[in-house]
C-alpha positions, -999 to 999 in steps of 0.1 A, spaced: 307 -808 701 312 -788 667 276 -762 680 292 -760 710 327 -751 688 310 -726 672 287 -712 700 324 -704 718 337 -686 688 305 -668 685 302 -657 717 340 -646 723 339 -627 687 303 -608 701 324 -598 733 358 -591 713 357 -552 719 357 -564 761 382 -583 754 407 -566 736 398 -533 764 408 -559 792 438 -576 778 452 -542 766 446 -530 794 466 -553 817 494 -554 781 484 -587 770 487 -577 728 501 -614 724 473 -631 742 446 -611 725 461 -614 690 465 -649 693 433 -653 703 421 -638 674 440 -652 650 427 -686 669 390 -677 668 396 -670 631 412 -703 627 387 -724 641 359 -706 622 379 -716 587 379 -751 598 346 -750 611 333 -757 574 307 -732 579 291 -709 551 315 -694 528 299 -662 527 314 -653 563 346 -663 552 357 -626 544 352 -624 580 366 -654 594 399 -642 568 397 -603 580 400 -620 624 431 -636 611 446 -606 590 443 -581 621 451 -610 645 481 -615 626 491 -583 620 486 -570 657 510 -603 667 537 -593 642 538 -559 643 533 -557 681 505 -530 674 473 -528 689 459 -509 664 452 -539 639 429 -554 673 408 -522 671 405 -523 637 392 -555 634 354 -542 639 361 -520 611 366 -548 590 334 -566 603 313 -541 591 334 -534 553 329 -571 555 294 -574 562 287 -548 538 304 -568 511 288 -600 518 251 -580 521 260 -565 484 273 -597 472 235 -611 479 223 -583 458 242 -590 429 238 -630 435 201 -629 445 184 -638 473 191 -608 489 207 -614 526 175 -602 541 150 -622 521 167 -653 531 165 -641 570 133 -632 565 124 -667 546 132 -684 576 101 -672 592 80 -669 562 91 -696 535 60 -685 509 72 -647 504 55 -631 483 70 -611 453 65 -578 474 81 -596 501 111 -601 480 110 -566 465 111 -552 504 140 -573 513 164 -564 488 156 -531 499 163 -536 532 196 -552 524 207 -520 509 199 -502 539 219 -526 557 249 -518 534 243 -484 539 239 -488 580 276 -508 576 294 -484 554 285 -458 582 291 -482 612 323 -486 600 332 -454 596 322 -444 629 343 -471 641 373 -463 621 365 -429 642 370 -446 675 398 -466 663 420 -432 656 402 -406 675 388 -421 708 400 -436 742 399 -470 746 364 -468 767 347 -451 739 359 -479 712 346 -505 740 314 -487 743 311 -483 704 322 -514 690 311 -537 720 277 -521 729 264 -488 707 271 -507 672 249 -538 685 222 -519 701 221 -503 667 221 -532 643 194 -545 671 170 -514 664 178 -523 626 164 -554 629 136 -546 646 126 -518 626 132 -542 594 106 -565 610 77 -545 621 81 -524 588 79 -559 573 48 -572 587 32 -537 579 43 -538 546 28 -572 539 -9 -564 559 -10 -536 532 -7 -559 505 -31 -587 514 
């Protein structure tokens, strides 16, 4: 029950930007909001890594915010926050090692070797870098675009992006490493 729990939140936080473009659409603020602010809640209680929890606390701020205020501004802005988010957490494993990257990429490869581990914190500042700009480029939509263009953005662009990231990260990675053997 509790992957289930968390493969709903998942799921309805990936297609949030749909969401919130629908339910604003047809004036639902209060539904929308609350179901942020619920999603957020259920990820606290979840008891799942504390590192997200920026996150999990940044769904209830703009939920709650959005709710009280009765503006729909604090629902767009809440992919903003994602990405200052996941920037902080990603520098936070650079100060606190292993870097965010070395422990996705230890998944795959437990034995990484120290050239491994010198790539991957690497890539984890590119990754703060890709956020800082993602957000900003959101933050863009959020004051500057129509609603479709924050939908495409923040609900398709950004993860098509972070997708090409990720990709990129890899085969650089495995090139990286046949180099070194």
């Amino acid at each position: 029950m509790k992957h289930l729990l968390k493969g709903i939140v998942i799921t309805a936080l990936v297609f949030y930007p749909f969401l919130v473009g629908y339910a604003l659409s047809q004036g639902h603020l209060v539904w929308i909001s609350v179901l942020l602010i619920v999603l957020g809640m259920l990820r606290l209680f979840s008891k799942g890594n504390t590192l997200l929890w920026p996150l999990t606390g940044f769904a209830i701020l703009c939920g709650g915010f959005s709710l009280i205020l009765q503006d729909q501004q604090w629902l767009k802005l809440y992919p903003v926050l994602m990405s200052v988010g996941s920037c902080v957490i990603f520098a936070t494993t650079l100060l606190r090692p292993p870097s965010m990257i070395e422990r996705f990429a230890r998944l795959a490869e437990p034995d990484l070797p120290p050239e491994g581990v010198a790539w991957t914190r690497q890539v984890t500042k590119v990754w703060c870098g890709f956020f800082i700009i993602n957000a900003l480029i959101a933050l863009y939509t959020v004051y500057a675009a129509s609603m479709q263009i924050w939908v495409l953005y923040n609900g398709f662009i950004s993860y098509v992006l972070m997708g090409i990231l990720l990709l990129g990260e890899y085969l650089l990675r495995k090139r990286q490493q046949g180099l070194h053997q």
